[in-house]
C-alpha positions as CSV (number, residue, x, y, z in Angstrom):
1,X,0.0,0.0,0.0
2,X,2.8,1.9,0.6
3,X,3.5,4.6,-2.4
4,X,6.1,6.8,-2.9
5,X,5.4,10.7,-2.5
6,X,5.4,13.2,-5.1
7,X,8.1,15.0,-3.7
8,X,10.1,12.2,-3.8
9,X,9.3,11.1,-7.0
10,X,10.5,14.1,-8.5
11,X,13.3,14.0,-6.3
12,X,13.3,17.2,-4.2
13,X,11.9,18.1,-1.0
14,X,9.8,20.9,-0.3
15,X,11.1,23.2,2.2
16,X,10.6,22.2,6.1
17,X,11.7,25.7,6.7
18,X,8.3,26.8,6.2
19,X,6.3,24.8,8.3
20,X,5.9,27.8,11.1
21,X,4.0,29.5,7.8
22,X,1.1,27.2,8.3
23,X,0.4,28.2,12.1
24,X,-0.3,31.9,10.7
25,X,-4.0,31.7,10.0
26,X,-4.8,31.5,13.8
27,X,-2.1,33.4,15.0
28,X,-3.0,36.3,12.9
29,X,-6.4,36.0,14.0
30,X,-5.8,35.8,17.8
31,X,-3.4,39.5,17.1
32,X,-6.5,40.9,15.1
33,X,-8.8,40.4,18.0
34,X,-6.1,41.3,20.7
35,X,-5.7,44.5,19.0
36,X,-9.0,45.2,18.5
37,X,-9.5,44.9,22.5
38,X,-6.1,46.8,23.2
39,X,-8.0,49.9,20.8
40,X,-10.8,49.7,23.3
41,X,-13.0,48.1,19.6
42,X,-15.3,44.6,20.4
43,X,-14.2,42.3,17.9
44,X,-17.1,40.5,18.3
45,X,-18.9,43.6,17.3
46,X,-18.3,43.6,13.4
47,X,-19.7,39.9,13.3
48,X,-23.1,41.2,15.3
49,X,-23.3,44.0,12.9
50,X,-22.9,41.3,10.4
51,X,-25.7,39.5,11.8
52,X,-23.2,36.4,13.4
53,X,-23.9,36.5,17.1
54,X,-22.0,33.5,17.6
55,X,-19.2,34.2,19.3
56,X,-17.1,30.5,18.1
57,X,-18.5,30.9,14.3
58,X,-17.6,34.8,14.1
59,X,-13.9,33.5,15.5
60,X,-14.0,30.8,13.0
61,X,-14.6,33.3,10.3
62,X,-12.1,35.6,10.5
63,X,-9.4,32.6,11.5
64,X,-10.3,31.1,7.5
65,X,-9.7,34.5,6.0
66,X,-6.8,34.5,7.8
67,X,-6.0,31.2,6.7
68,X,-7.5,32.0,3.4
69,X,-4.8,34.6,3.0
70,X,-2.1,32.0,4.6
71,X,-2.9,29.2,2.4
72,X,-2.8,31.4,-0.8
73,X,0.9,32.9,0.1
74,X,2.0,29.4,0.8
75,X,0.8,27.7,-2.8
76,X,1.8,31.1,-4.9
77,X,5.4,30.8,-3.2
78,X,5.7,27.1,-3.8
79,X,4.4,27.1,-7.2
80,X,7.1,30.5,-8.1
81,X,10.0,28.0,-7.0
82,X,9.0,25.1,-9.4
83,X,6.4,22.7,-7.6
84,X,3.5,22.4,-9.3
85,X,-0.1,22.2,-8.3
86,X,-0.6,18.8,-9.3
87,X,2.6,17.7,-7.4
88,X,0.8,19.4,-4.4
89,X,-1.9,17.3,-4.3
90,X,-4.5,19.0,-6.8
91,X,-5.0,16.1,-8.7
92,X,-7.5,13.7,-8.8
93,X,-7.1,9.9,-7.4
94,X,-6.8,7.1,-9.2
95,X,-10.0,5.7,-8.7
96,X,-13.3,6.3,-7.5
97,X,-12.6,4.1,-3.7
98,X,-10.4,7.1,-2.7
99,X,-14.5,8.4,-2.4
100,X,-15.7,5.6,-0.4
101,X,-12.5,5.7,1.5
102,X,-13.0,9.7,2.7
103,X,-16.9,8.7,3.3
104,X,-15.8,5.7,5.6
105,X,-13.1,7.9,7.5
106,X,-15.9,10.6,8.3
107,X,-18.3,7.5,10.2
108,X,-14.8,6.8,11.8
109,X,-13.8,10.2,13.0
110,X,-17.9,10.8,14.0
111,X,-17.4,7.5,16.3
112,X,-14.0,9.0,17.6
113,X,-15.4,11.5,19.4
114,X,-17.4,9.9,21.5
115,X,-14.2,8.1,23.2
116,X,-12.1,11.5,23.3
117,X,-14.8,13.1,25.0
118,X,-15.4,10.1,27.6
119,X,-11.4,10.7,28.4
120,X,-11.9,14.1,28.8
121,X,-14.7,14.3,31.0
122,X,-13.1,11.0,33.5
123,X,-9.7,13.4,33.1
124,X,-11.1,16.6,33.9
125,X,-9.8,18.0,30.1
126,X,-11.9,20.4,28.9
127,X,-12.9,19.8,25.3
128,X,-12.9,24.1,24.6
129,X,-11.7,26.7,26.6
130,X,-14.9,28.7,26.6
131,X,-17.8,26.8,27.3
132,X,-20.2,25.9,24.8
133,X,-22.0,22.2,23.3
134,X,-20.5,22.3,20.2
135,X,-17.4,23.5,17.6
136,X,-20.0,26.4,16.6
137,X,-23.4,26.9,17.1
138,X,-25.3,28.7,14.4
139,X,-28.8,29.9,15.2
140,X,-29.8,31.8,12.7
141,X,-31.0,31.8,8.7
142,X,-27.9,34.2,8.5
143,X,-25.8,32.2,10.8
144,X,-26.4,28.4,9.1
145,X,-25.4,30.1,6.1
146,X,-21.9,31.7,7.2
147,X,-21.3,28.1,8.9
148,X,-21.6,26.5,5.3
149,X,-19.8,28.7,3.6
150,X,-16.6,29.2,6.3
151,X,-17.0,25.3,7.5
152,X,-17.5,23.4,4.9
153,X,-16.1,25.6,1.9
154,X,-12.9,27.5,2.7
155,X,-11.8,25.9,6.5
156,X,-11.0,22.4,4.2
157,X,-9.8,24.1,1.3
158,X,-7.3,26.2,3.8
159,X,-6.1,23.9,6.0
160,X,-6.0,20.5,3.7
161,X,-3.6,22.3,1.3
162,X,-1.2,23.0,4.2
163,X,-1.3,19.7,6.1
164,X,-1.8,17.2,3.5
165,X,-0.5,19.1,0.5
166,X,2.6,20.6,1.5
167,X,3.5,19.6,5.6
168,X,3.0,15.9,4.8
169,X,4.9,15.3,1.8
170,X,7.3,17.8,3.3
171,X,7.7,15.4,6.0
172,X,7.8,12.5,3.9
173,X,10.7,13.0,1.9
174,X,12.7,13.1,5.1
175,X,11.1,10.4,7.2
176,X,9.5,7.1,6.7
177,X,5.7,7.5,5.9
178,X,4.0,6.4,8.7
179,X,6.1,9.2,11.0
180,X,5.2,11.8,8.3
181,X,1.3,11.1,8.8
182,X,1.4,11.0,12.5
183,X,3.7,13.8,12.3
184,X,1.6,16.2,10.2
185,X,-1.4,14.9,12.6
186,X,0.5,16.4,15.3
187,X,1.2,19.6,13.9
188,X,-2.3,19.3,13.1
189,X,-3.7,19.0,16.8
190,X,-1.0,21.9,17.6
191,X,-2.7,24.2,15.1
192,X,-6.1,23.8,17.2
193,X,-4.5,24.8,20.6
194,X,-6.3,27.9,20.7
195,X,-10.1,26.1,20.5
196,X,-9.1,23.5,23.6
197,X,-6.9,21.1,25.4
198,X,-9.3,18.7,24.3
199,X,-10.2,19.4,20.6
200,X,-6.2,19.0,20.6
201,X,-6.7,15.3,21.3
202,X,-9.4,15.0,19.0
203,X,-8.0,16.7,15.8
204,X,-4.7,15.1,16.6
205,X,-6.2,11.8,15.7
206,X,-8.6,12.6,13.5
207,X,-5.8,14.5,11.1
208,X,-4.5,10.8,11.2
209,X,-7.3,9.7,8.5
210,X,-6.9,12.7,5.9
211,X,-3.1,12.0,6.4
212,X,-3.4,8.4,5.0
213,X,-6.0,9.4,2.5
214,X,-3.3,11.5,0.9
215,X,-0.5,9.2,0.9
216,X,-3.0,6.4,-0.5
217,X,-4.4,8.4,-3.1
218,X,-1.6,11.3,-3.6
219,X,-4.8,13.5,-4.5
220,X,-6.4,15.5,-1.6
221,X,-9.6,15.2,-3.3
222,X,-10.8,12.7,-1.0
223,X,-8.7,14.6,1.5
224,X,-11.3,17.8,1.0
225,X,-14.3,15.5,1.4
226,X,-13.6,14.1,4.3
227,X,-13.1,17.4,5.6
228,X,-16.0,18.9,3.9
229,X,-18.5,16.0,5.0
230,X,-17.4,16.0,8.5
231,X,-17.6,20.0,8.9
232,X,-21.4,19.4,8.0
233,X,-21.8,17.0,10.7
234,X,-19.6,19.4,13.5
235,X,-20.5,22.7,12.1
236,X,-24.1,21.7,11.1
237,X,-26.3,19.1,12.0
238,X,-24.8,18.8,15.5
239,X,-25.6,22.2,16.6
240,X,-29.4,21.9,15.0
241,X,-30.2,18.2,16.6
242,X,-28.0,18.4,19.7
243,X,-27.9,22.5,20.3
């Protein structure tokens, strides 16, 4: 099952050097709002004006234009030194299972999270740091619509790109496979340390499935459907059955 990277196939590695690029989506968010509070400005205020009283989706929005931004730097700089697109994962698999595979990993990662959470709550490890039921929780016409668009949309086309596109394969050139998934799953729980101790745990083994959906397929097709049909479940249907 084991297949060689693109990277390696064309037998250079993309830079590791930039890996601390990828953590600037929600860093750059997290300085936007703690400047807007040093200014004496609610930065919660803009989204209410906007009609998004949710504080978590509001976040959520301006983190994926930030990543948006991020993502976009990050593919027009690889692409200017010689990688291609299609070497970055913008390809489609080889067959249509890749599909069924992404579908299977979202029951997976749906069934994951009832054990994480059972560890949490017997460890005392809060799943967020502010507390609320669920990743988001849209209310409103207005609301369900922003948590479409960021959620399912532009979240898995910004962060799927940078962990399974470029940090992977990055990683893979230098180590074996298998420490290159759970290495970029790592990174990827890191990236979520400012939603919860928790959700760390949780996305840290859930980037483990998009991970091997990338090196399996070399596409990140199925990659962005996972993440696509999971986001409806989180960002979606759990807030409207479970809310």
């Amino acid at each position: 099952m084991a297949r060689e990277s693109l990277a390696v196939e064309q037998h250079r590695s993309l830079p590791l050097s930039w890996v601390p690029l990828v953590f600037a989506g929600p860093v750059l968010r997290s300085a936007l709002f703690w400047a807007a509070k040093q200014a004496g400005v609610d930065p919660y205020g803009v989204g209410r004006a906007l009609g998004i009283t949710d504080r978590a989706l509001w976040s959520v929005t301006v983190y994926a234009l930030c990543g948006a931004i991020v993502t976009t730097v990050l593919l027009r700089a690889l692409t200017h030194r010689g990688w291609t697109l299609r070497e970055l994962g913008w390809r489609a698999p080889e067959n249509a299972a890749a599909y069924g595979a992404a579908l299977a990993g979202v029951a997976g990662v749906i069934l994951l999270w009832l054990p994480v959470a059972a560890v949490a709550a017997v460890t005392g490890l809060p799943m967020f740091w502010e507390a609320r039921p669920s990743f988001v929780s849209p209310h409103t016409g207005v609301e369900l619509v922003v948590a479409a668009l960021v959620g399912v949309i532009v979240v898995p086309l910004v962060e799927e790109p940078l962990f399974r596109g470029y940090v992977l394969q990055a990683l893979a050139a230098r180590w074996q496979w298998q420490l290159a998934v759970l290495g970029q799953a790592v990174l990827f729980g890191l990236y979520h340390v400012f939603v919860g101790p928790g959700m760390m745990l949780y996305t840290f083994l859930w980037a483990i499935v998009p991970g091997l959906l990338a090196w399996r397929w070399r596409s990140l097709w199925p990659c962005l459907l996972f993440h696509a049909l999971n986001n409806v479940w989180a960002d979606l249907l759990v807030p409207v059955l479970f809310g």
